[in-house]
NUKOLLO-930885 format. One record per atom (N, C-alpha, C): x, y, z; atom name; residue number from 1. Coordinates in steps of 0.05 Angstrom, whole numbers. Example, Ala and Ser with C-alpha at 12.3 -4.5 7.8 and 13.67 -1.06 7.14 Angstrom:
<rs>
+--------+--------+--------+------+-----+
|     px |     py |     pz | site | pos |
+--------+--------+--------+------+-----+
|    264 |   -114 |    156 |    N |   1 |
|    246 |    -90 |    156 |   CA |   1 |
|    264 |    -66 |    156 |    C |   1 |
|    257 |    -45 |    142 |    N |   2 |
|    273 |    -21 |    143 |   CA |   2 |
|    258 |      1 |    157 |    C |   2 |
+--------+--------+--------+------+-----+
</rs>
This chain:
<rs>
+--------+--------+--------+------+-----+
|     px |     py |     pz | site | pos |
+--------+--------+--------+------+-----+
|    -43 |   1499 |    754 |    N |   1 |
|    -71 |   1509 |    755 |   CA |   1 |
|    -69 |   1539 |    755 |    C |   1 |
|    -80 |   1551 |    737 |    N |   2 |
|    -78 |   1575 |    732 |   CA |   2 |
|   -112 |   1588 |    744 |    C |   2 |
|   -101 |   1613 |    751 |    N |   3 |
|   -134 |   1625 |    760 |   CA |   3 |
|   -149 |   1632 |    734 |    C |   3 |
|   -179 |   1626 |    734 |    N |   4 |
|   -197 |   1636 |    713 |   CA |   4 |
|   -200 |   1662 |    706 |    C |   4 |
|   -193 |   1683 |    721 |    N |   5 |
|   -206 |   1710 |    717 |   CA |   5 |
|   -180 |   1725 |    711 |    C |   5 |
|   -166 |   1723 |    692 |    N |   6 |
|   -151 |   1749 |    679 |   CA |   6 |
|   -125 |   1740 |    683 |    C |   6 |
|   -117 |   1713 |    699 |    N |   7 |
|    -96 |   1705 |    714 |   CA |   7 |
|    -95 |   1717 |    737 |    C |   7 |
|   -101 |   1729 |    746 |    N |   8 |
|   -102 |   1743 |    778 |   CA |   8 |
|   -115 |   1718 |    803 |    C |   8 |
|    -99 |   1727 |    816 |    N |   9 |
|   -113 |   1708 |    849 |   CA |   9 |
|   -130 |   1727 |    862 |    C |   9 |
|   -148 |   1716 |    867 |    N |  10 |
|   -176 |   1729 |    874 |   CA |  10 |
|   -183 |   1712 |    902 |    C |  10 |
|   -153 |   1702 |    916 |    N |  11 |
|   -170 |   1694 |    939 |   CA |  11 |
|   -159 |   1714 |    964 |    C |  11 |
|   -166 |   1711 |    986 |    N |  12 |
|   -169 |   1732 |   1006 |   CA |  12 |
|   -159 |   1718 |   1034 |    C |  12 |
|   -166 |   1688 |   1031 |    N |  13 |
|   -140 |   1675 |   1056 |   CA |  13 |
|   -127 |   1655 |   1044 |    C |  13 |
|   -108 |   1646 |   1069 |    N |  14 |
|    -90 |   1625 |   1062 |   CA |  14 |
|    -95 |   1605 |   1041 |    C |  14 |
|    -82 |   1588 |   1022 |    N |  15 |
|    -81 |   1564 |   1020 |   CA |  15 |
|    -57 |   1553 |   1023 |    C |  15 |
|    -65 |   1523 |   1030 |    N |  16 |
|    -34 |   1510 |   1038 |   CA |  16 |
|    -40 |   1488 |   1021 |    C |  16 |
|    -19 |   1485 |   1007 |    N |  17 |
|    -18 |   1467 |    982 |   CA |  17 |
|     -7 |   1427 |    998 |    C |  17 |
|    -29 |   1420 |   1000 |    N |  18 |
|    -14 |   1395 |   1008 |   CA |  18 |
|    -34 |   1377 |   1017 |    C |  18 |
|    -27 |   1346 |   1014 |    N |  19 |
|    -42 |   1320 |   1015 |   CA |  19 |
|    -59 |   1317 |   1040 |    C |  19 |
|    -83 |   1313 |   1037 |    N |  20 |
|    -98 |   1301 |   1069 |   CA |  20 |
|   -134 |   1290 |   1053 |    C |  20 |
|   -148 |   1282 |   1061 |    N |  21 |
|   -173 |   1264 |   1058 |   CA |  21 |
|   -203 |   1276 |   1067 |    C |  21 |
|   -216 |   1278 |   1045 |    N |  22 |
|   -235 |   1282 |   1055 |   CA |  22 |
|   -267 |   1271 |   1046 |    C |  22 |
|   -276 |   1255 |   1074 |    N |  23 |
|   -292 |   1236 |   1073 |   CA |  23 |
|   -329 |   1240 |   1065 |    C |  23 |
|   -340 |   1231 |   1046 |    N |  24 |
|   -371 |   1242 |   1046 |   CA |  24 |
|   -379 |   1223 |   1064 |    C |  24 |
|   -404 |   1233 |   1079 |    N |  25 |
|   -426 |   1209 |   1089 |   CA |  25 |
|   -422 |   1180 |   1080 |    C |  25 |
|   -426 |   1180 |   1056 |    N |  26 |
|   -440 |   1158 |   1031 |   CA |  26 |
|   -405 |   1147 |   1036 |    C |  26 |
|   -394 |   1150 |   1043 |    N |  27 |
|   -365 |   1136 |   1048 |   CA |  27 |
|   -337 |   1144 |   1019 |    C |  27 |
|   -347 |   1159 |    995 |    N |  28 |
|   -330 |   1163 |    977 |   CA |  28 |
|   -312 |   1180 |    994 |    C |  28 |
|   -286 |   1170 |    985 |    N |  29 |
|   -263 |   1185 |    995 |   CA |  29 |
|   -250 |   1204 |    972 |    C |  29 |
|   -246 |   1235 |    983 |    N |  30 |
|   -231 |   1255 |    962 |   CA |  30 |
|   -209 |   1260 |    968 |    C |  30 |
|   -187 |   1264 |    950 |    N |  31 |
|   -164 |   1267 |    956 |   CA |  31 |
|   -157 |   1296 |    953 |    C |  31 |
|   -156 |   1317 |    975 |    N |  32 |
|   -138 |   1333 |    974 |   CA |  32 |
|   -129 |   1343 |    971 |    C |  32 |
|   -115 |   1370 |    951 |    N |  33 |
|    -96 |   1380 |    928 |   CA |  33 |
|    -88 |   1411 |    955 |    C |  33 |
|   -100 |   1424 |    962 |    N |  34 |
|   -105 |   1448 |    974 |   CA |  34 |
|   -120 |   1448 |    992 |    C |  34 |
|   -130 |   1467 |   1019 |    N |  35 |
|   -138 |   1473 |   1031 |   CA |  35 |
|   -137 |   1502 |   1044 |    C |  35 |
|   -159 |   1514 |   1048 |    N |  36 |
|   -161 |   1536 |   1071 |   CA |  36 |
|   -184 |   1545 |   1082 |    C |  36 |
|   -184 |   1557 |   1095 |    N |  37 |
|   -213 |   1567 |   1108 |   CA |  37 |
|   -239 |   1564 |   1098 |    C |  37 |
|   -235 |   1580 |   1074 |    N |  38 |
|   -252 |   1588 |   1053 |   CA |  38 |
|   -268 |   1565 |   1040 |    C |  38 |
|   -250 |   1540 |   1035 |    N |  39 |
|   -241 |   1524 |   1015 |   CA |  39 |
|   -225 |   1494 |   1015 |    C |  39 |
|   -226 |   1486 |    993 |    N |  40 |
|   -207 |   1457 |    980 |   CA |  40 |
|   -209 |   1462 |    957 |    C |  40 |
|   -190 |   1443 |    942 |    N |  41 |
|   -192 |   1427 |    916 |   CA |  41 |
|   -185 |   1405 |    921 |    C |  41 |
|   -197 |   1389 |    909 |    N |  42 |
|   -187 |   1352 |    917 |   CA |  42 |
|   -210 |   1348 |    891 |    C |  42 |
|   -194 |   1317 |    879 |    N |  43 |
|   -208 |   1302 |    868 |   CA |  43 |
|   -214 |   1275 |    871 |    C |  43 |
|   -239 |   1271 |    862 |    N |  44 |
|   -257 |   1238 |    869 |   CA |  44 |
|   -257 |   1230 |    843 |    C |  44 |
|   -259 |   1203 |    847 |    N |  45 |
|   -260 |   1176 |    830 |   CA |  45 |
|   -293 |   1186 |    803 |    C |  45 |
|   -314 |   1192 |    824 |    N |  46 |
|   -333 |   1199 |    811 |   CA |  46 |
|   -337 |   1236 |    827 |    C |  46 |
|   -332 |   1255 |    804 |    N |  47 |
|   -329 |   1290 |    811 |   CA |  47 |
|   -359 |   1293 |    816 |    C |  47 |
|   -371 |   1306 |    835 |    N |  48 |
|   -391 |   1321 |    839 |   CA |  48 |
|   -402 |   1348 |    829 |    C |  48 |
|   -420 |   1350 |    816 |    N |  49 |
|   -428 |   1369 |    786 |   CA |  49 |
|   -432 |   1403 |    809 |    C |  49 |
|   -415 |   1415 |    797 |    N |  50 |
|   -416 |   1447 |    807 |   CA |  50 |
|   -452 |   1446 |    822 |    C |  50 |
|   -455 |   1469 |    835 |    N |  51 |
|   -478 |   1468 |    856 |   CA |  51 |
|   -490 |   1448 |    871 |    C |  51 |
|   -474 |   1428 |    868 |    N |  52 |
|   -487 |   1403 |    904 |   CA |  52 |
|   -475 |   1414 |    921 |    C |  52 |
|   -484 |   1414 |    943 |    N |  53 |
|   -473 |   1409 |    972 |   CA |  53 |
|   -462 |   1396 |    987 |    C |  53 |
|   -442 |   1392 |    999 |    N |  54 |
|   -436 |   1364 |   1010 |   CA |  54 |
|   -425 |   1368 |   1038 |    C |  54 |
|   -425 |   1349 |   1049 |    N |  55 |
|   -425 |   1347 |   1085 |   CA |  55 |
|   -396 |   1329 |   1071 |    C |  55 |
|   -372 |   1336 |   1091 |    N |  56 |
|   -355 |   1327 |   1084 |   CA |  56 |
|   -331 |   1323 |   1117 |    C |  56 |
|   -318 |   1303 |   1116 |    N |  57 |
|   -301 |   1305 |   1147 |   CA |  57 |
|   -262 |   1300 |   1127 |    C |  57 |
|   -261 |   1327 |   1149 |    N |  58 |
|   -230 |   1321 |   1142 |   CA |  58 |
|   -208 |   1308 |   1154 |    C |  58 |
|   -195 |   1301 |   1145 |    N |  59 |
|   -180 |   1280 |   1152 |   CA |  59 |
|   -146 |   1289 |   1153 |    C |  59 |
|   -139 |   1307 |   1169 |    N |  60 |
|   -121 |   1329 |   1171 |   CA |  60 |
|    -87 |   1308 |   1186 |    C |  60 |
|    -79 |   1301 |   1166 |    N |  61 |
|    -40 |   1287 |   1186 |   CA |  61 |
|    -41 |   1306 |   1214 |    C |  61 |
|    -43 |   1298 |   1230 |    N |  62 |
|    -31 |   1308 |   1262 |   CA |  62 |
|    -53 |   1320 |   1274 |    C |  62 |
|    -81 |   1320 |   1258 |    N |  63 |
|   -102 |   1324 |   1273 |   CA |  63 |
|   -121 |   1301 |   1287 |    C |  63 |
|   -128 |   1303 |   1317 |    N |  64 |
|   -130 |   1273 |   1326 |   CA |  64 |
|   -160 |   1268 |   1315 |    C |  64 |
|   -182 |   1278 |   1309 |    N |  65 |
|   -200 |   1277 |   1298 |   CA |  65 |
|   -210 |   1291 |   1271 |    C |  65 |
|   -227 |   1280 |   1265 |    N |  66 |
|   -243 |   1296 |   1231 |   CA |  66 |
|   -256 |   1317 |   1241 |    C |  66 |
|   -246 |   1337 |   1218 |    N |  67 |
|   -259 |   1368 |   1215 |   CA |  67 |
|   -286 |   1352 |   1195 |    C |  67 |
|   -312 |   1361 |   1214 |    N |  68 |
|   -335 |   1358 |   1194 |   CA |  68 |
|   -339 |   1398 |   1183 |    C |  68 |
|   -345 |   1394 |   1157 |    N |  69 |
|   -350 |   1421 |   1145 |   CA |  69 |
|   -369 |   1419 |   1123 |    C |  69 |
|   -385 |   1438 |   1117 |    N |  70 |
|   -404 |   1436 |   1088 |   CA |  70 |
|   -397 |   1452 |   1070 |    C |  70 |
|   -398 |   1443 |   1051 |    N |  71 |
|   -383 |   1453 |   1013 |   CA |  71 |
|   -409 |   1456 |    992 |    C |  71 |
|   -409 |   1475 |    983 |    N |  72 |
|   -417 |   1470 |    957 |   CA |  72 |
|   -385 |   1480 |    934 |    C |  72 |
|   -391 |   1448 |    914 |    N |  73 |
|   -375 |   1450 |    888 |   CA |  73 |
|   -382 |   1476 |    872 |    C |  73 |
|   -372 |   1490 |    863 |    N |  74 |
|   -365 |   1515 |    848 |   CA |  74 |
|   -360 |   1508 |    817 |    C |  74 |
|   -341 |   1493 |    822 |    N |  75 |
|   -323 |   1500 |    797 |   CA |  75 |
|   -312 |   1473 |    797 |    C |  75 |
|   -307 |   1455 |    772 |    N |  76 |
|   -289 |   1427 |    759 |   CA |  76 |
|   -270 |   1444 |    746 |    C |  76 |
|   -246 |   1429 |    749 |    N |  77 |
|   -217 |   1436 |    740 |   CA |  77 |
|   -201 |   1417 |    724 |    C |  77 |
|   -190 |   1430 |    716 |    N |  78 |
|   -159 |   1403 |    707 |   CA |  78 |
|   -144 |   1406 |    718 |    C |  78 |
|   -138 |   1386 |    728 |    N |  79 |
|   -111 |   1383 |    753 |   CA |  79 |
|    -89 |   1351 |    743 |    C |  79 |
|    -74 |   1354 |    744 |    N |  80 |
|    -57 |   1330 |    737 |   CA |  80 |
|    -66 |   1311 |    727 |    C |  80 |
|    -85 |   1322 |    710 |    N |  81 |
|    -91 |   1297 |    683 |   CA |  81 |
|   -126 |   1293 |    701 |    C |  81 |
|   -122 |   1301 |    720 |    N |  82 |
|   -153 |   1289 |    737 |   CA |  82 |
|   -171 |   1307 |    731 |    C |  82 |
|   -195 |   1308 |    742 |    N |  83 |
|   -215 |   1326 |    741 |   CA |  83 |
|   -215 |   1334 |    774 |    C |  83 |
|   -208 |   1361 |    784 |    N |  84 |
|   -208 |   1374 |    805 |   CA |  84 |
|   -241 |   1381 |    815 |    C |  84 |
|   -247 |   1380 |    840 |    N |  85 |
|   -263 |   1400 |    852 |   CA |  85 |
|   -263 |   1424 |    863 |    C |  85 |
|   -270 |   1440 |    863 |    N |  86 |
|   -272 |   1473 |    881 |   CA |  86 |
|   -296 |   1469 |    891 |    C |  86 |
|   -286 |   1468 |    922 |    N |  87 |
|   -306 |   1470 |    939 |   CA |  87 |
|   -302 |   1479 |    961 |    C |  87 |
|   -324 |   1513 |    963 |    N |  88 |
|   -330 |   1538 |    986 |   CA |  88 |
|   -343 |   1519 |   1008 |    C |  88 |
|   -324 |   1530 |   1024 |    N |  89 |
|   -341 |   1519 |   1050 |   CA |  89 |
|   -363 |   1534 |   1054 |    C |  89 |
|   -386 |   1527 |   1069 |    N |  90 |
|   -407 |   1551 |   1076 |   CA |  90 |
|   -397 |   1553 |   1106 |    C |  90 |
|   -408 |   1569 |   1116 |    N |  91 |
|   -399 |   1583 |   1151 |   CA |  91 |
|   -388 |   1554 |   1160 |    C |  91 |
|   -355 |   1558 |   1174 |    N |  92 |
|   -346 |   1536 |   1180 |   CA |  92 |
|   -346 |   1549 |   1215 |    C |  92 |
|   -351 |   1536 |   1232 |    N |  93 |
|   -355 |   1537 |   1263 |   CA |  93 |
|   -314 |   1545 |   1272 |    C |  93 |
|   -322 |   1566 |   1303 |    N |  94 |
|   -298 |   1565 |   1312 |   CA |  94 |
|   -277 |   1544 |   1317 |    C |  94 |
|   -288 |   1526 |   1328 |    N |  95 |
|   -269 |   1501 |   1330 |   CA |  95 |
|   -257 |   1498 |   1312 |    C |  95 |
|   -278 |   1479 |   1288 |    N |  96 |
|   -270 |   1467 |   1259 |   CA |  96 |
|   -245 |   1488 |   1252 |    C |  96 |
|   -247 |   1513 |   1248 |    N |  97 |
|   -230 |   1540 |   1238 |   CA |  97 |
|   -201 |   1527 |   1250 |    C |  97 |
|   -201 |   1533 |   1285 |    N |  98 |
|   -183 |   1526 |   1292 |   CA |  98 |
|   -159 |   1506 |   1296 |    C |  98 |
|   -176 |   1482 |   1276 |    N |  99 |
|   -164 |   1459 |   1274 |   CA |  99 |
|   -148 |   1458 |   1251 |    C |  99 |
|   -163 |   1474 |   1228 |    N | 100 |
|   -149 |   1478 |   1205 |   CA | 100 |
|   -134 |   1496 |   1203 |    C | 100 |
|   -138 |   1517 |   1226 |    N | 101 |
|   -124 |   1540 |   1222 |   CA | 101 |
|    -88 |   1521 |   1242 |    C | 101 |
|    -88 |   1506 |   1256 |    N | 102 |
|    -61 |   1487 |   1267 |   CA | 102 |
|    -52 |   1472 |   1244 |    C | 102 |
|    -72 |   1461 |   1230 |    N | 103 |
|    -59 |   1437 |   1208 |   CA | 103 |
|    -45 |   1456 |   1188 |    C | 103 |
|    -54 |   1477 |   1177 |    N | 104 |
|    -40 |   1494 |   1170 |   CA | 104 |
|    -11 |   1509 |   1170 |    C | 104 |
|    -13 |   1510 |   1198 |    N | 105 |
|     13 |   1528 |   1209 |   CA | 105 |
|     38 |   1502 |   1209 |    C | 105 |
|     24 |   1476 |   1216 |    N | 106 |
|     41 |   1456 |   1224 |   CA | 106 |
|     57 |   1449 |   1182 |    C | 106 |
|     37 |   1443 |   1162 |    N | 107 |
|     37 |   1450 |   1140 |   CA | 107 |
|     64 |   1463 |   1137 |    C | 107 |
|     63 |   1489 |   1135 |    N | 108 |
|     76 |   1504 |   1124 |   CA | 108 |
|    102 |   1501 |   1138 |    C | 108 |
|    102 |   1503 |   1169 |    N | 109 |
|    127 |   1491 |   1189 |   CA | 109 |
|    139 |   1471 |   1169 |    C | 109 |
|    130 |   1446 |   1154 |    N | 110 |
|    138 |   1421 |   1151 |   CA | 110 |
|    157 |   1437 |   1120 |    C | 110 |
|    143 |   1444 |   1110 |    N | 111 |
|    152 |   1456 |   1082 |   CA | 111 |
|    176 |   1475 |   1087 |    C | 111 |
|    173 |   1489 |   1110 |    N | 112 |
|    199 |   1498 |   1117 |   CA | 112 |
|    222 |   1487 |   1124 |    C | 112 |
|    222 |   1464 |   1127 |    N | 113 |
|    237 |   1459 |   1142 |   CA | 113 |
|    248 |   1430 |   1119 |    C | 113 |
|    237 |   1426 |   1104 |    N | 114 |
|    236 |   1402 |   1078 |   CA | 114 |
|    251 |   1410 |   1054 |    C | 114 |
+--------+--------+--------+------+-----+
</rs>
């Protein structure tokens, strides 16, 4: 996955490249690709068209409960043959932050050490 704008990375925090779930209301399950503060990419069975919104719970390995957070889709991608989402979180709460900001660190620990 290459960046759109000139090839340059134009993001400003973390991402941690790696598998975890994330659930809509309506029960479709998204799979995952990336994560950070800001953000995901994960793709669904049926992709959500750039500007919806979505209420979404994450489903984080070693986190004992779901991070609920709200997204609007940005941007559809090509990702391994799939059709990717990009989806900005809007203002994510201290907690939520905190939870992802552990699944994170734990993340990258694992990759270190793999």
């Amino acid at each position: 996955l290459t960046p759109r704008y000139g090839g340059r990375n134009r993001r400003f925090t973390p991402r941690i490249a790696s598998r975890f779930l994330a659930r809509r209301r309506t029960g479709e399950v998204f799979e995952g690709i990336d994560l950070s503060f800001g953000g995901m990419l994960c793709t669904a069975t049926n992709p959500v068209w750039p500007g919806n919104t979505l209420s979404l719970e994450l489903e984080l390995a070693g986190v004992d409960s779901s991070i609920l957070v709200e997204g609007r889709v940005v941007e559809l991608v090509s990702y391994a043959s799939k059709i990717a989402m990009r989806i900005r979180f809007d203002a994510v709460e201290t907690a939520p932050r905190r939870e992802i900001a552990r699944w994170m660190a734990q993340a990258v620990g694992h990759a270190r050490l793999g």
